[in-house]
TORKOL-4160 file (C-alpha; in steps of 0.2 Angstrom, whole numbers, padded with zeros to 4 digits, m for minus):
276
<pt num="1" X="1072" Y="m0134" Z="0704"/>
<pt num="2" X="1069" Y="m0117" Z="0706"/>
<pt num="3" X="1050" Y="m0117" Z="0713"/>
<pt num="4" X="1037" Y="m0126" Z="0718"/>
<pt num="5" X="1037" Y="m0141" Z="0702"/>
<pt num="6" X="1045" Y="m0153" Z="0712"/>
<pt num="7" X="1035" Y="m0150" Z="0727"/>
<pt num="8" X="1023" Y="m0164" Z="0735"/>
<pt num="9" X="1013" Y="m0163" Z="0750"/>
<pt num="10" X="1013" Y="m0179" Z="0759"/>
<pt num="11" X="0995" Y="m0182" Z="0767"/>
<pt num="12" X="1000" Y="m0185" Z="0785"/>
<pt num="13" X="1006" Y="m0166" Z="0785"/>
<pt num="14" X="0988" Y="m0162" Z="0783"/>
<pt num="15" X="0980" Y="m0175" Z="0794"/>
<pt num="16" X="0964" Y="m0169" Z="0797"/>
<pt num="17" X="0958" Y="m0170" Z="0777"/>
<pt num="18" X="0951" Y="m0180" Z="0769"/>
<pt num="19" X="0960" Y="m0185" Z="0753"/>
<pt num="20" X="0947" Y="m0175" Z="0743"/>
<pt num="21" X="0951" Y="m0160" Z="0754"/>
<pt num="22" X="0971" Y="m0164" Z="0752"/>
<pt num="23" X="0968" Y="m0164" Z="0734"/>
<pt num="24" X="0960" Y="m0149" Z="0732"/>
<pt num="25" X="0974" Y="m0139" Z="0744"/>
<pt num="26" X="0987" Y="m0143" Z="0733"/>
<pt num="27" X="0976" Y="m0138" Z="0720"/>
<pt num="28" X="0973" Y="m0121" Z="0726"/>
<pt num="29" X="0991" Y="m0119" Z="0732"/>
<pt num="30" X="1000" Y="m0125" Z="0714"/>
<pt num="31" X="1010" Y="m0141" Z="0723"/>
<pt num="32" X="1010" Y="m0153" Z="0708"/>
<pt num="33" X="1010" Y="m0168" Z="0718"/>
<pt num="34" X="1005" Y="m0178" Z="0731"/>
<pt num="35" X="1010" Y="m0191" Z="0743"/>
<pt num="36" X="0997" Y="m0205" Z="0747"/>
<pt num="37" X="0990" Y="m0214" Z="0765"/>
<pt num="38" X="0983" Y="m0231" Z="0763"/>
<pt num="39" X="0971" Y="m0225" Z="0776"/>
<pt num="40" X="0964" Y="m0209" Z="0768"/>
<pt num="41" X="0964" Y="m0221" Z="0752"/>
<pt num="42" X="0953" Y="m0233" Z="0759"/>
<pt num="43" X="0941" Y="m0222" Z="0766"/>
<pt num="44" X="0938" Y="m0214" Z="0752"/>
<pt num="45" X="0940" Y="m0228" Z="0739"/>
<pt num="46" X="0953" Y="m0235" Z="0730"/>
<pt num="47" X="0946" Y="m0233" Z="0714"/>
<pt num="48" X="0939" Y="m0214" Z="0716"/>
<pt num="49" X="0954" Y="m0210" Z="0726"/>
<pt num="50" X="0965" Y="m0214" Z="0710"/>
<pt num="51" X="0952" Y="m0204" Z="0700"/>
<pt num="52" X="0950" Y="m0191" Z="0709"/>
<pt num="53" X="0970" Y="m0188" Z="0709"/>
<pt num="54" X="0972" Y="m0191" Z="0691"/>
<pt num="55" X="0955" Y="m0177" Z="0688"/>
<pt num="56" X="0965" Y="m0165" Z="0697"/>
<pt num="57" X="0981" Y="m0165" Z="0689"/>
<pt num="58" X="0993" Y="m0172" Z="0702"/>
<pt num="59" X="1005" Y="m0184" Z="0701"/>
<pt num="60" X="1006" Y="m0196" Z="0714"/>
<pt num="61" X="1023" Y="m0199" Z="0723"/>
<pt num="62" X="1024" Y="m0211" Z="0733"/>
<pt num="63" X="1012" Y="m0222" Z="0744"/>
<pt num="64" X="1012" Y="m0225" Z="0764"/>
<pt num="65" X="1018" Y="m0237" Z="0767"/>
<pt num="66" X="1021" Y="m0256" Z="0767"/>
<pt num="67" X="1033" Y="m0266" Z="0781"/>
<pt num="68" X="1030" Y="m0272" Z="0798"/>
<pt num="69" X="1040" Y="m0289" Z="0792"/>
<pt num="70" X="1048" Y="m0294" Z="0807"/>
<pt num="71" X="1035" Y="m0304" Z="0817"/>
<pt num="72" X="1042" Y="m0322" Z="0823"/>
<pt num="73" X="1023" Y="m0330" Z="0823"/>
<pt num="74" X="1022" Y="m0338" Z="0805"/>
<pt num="75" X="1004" Y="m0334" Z="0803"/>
<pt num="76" X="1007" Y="m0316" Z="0806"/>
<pt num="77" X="1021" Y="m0314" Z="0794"/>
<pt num="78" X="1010" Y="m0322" Z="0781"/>
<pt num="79" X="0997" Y="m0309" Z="0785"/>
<pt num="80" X="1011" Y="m0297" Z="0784"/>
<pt num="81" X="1014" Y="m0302" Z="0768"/>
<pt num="82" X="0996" Y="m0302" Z="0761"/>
<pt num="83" X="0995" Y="m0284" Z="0766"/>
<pt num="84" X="1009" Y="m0279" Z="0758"/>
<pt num="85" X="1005" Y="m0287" Z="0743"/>
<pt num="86" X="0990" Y="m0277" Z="0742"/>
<pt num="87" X="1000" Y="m0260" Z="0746"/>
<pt num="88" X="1009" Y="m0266" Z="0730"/>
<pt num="89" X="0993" Y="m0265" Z="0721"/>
<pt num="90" X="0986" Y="m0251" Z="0727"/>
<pt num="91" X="1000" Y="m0243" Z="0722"/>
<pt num="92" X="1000" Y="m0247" Z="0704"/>
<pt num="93" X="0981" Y="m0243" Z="0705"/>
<pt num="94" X="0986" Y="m0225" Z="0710"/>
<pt num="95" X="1000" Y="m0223" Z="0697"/>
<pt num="96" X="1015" Y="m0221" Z="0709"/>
<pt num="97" X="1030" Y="m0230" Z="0707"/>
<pt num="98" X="1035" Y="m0231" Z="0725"/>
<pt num="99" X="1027" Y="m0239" Z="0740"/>
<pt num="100" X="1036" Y="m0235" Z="0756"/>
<pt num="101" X="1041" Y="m0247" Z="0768"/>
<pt num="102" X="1043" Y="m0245" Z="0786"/>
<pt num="103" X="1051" Y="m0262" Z="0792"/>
<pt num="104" X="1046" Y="m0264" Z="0809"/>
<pt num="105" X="1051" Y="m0266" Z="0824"/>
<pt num="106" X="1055" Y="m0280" Z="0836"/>
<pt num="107" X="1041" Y="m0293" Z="0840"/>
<pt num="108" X="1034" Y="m0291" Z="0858"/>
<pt num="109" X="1045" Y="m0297" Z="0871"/>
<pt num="110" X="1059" Y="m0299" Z="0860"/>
<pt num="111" X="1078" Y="m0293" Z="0861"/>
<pt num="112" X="1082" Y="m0302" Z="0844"/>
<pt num="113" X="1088" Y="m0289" Z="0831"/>
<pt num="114" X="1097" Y="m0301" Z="0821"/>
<pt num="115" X="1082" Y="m0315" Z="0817"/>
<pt num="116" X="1070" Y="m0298" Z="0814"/>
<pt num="117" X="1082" Y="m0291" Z="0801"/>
<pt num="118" X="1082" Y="m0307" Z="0793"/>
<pt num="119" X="1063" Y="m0309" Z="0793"/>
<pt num="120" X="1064" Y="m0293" Z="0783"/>
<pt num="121" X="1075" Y="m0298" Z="0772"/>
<pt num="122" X="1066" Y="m0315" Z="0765"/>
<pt num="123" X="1050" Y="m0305" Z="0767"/>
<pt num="124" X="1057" Y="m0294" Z="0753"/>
<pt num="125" X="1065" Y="m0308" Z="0745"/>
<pt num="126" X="1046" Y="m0313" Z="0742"/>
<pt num="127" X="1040" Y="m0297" Z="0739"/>
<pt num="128" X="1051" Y="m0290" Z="0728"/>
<pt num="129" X="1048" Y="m0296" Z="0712"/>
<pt num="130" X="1027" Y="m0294" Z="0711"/>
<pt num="131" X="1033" Y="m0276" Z="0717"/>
<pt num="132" X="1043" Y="m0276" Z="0697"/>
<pt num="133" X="1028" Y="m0286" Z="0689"/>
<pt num="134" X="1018" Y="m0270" Z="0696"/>
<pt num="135" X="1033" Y="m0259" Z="0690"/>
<pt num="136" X="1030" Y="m0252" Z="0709"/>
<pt num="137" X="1048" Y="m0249" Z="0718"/>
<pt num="138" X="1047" Y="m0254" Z="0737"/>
<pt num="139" X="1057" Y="m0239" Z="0746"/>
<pt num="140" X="1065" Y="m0244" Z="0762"/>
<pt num="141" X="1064" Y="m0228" Z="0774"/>
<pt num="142" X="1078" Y="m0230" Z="0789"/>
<pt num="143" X="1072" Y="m0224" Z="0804"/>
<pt num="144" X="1079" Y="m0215" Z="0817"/>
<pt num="145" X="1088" Y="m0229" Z="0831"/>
<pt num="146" X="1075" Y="m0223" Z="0846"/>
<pt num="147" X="1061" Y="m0230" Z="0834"/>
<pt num="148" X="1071" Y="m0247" Z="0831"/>
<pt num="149" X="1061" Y="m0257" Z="0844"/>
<pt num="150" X="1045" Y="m0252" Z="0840"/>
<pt num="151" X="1046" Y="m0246" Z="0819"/>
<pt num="152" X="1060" Y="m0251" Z="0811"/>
<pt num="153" X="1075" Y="m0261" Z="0815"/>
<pt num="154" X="1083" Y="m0254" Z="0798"/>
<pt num="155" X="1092" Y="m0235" Z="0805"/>
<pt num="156" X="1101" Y="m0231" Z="0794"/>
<pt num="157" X="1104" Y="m0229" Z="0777"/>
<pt num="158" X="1118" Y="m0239" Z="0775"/>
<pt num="159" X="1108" Y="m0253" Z="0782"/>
<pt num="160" X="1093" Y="m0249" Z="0771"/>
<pt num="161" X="1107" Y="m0251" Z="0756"/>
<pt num="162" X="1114" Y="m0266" Z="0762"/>
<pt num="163" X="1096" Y="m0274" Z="0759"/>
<pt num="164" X="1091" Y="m0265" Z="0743"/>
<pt num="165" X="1107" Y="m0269" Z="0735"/>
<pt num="166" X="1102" Y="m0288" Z="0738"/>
<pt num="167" X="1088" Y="m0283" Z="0726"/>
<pt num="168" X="1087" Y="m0275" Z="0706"/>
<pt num="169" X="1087" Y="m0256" Z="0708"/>
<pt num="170" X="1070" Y="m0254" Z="0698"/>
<pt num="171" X="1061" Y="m0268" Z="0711"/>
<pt num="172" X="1069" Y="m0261" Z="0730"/>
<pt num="173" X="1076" Y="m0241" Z="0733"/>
<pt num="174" X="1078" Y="m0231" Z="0748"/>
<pt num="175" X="1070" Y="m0214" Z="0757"/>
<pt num="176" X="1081" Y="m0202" Z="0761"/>
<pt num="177" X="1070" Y="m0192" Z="0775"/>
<pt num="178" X="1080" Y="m0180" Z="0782"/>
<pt num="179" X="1072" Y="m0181" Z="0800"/>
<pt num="180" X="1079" Y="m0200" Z="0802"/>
<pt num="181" X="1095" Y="m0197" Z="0795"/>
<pt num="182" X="1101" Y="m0180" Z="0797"/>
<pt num="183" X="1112" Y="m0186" Z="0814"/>
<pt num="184" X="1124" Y="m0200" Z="0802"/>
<pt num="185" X="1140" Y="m0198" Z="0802"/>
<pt num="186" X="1142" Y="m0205" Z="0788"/>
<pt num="187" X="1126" Y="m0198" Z="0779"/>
<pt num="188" X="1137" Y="m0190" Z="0765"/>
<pt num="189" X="1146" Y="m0206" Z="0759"/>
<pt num="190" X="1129" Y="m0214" Z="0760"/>
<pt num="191" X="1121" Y="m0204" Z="0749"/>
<pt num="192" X="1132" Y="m0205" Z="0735"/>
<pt num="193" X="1131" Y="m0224" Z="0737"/>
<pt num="194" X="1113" Y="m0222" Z="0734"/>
<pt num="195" X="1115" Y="m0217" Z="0716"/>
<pt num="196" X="1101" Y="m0225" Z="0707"/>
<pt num="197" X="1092" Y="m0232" Z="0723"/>
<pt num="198" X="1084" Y="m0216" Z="0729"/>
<pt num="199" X="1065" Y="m0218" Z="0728"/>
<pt num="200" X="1058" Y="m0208" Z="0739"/>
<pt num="201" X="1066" Y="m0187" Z="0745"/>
<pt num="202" X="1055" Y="m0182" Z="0764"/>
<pt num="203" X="1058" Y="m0167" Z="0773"/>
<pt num="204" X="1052" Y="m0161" Z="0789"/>
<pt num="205" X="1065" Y="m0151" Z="0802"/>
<pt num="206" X="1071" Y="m0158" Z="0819"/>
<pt num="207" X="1065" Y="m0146" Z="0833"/>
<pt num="208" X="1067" Y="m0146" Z="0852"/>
<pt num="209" X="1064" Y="m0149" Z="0865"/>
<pt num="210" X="1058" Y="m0168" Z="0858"/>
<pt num="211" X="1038" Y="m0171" Z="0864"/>
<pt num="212" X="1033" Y="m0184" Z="0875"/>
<pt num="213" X="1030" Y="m0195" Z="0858"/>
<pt num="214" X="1045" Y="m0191" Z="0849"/>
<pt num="215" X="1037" Y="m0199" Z="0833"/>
<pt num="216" X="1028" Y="m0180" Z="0834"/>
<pt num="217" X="1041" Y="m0171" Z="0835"/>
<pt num="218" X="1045" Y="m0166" Z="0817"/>
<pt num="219" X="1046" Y="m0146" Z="0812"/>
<pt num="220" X="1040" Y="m0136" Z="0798"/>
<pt num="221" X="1056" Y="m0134" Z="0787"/>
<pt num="222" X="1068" Y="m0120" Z="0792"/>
<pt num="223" X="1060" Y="m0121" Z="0809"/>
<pt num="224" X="1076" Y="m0133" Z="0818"/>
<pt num="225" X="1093" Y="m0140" Z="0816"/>
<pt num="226" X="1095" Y="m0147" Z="0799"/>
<pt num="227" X="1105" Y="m0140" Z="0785"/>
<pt num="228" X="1095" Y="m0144" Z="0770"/>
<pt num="229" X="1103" Y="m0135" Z="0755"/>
<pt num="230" X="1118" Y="m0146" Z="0761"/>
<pt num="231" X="1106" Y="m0158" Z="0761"/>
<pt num="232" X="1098" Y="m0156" Z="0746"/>
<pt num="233" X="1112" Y="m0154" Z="0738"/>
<pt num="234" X="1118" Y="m0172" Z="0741"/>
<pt num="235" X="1103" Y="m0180" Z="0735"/>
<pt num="236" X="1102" Y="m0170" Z="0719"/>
<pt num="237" X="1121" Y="m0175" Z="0716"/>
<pt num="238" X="1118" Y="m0194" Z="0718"/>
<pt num="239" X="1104" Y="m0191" Z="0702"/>
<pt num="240" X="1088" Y="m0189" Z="0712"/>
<pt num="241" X="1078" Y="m0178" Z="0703"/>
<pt num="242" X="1059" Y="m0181" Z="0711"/>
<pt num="243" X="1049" Y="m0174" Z="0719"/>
<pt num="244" X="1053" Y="m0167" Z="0737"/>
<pt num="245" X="1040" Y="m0175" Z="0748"/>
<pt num="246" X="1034" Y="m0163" Z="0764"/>
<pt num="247" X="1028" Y="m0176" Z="0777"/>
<pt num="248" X="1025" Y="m0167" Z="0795"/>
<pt num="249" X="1019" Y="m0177" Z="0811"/>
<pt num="250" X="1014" Y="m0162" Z="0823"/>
<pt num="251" X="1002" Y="m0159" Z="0833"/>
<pt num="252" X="1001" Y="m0142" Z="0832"/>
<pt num="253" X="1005" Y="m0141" Z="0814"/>
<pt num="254" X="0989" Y="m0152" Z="0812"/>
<pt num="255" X="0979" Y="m0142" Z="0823"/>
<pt num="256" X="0983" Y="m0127" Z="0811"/>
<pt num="257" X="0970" Y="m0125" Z="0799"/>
<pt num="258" X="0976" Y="m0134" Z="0781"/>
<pt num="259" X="0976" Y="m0121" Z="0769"/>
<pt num="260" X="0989" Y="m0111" Z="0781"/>
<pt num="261" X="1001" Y="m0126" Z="0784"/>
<pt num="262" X="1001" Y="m0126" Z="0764"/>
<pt num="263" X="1006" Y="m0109" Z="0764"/>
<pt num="264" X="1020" Y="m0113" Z="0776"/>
<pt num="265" X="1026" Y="m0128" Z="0766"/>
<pt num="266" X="1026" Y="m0119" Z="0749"/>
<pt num="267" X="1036" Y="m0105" Z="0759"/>
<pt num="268" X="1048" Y="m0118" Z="0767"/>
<pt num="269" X="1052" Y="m0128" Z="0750"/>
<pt num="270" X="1057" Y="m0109" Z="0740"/>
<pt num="271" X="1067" Y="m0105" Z="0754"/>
<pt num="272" X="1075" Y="m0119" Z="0759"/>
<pt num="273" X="1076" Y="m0133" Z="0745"/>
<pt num="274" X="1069" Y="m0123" Z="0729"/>
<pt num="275" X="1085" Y="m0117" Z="0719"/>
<pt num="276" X="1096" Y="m0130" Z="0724"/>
């Protein structure tokens, strides 16, 4: 990887496009790929979003997102469920291999961490295998621990492991995003383990002083604390050799008009991955 082949904007970076728009940006700023919302799909069409991708040229590497396993109330997991089986199949619709999968966080009220990590377990007990019939991979994506009560009671990527190794590797992987697991101690070890399961490669930097809704709070590469050409390095050594996903929630990044925030990111990606 030396320049921008490996490159892929993920939508939410450019939030205020349109998936039309997002297509053409990467177009005009040569990044071969392009990470898909189910909510810019939908509102422009499953089947022209998939054409219009495919027209342009761009690959498609992965889909946001599946999860939200964990309720208790029977009726809402089976509409959990339902959901996610259609993620599968938008997926495959839009020719990526890899739907993403943010687990959820605890039900309201509850302080049960144990029953919701089982719920995710036997939802993807069900879900893996129409994930294989679709030859879609679902990639679990630890979150960082202050998002475990609300968005995901999976934090790290040893726990995202511990689950997809319940699964065949071709059916469940992981996402290695570097703003949810940058802190781990045991990151490195974790990594390697991963050989084979790695799905999905995000990037975005960890800046301070955090925002009021730290969900926002990610930087443009290069712009915080993390060291990404150890980083990088790791991932490429445990045989990841995808595409390195830019995916930016910031609300001054998406206040900045789309065409310079692709500027930035293109920038970011020689300077600090590229070459690695």
């Amino acid at each position: 990887m030396t320049g921008t082949e490996r490159l892929s904007l993920n939508q939410i970076t450019t939030r205020g496009w349109s998936l039309p728009e997002a297509v053409r940006g990467c177009v005009e700023a040569g990044i071969p790929a392009i990470g898909l919302w189910r909510d810019k799909v939908a509102e422009t069409g499953l089947a022209r979003s998939a054409k219009l991708v495919r027209d342009a040229g761009l690959a498609v590497s992965s889909l946001c997102r599946g999860g939200f396993l964990t309720a208790a109330d029977p009726a809402l997991r089976r509409t959990a469920l339902a959901d996610n089986l259609r993620a599968i199949e938008e997926a495959a619709e839009l020719g990526t291999d890899t739907l993403v999968m943010v687990v959820g966080g605890l039900p309201d009220g509850s302080r049960d961490l144990a029953s919701a990590r089982s719920r995710v377990r036997d939802a993807f007990a069900e879900l893996a295998p129409h994930a294989g019939d679709f030859g879609v991979r679902l990639a679990i994506e630890p979150l960082h621990p202050m998002f475990c009560a609300d968005r995901a009671v999976v934090s790290t990527l040893g726990q995202a492991l511990d689950l997809a190794e319940q699964f065949p590797a071709r059916q469940v992987g992981v996402v290695v995003d570097s703003y949810h697991v940058w802190w781990d101690p045991q990151l490195a070890e974790q990594i390697a383990r991963a050989e084979g399961r790695i799905a999905s490669y995000q990037v975005c930097d960890w800046t301070l002083p955090l925002p009021a809704d730290a969900l926002l709070g990610r930087g443009h590469v290069g712009d915080g604390h993390i060291d990404f050409r150890t980083l990088t390095d790791r991932v490429a050594a445990a045989g990841y050799r995808g595409y390195v996903e830019v995916e930016i929630f910031n609300e001054e990044v998406w206040n900045t008009p789309g065409e310079e925030t692709l500027r930035t990111v293109v920038a970011r990606h020689l300077a600090h991955v590229a070459g690695r």
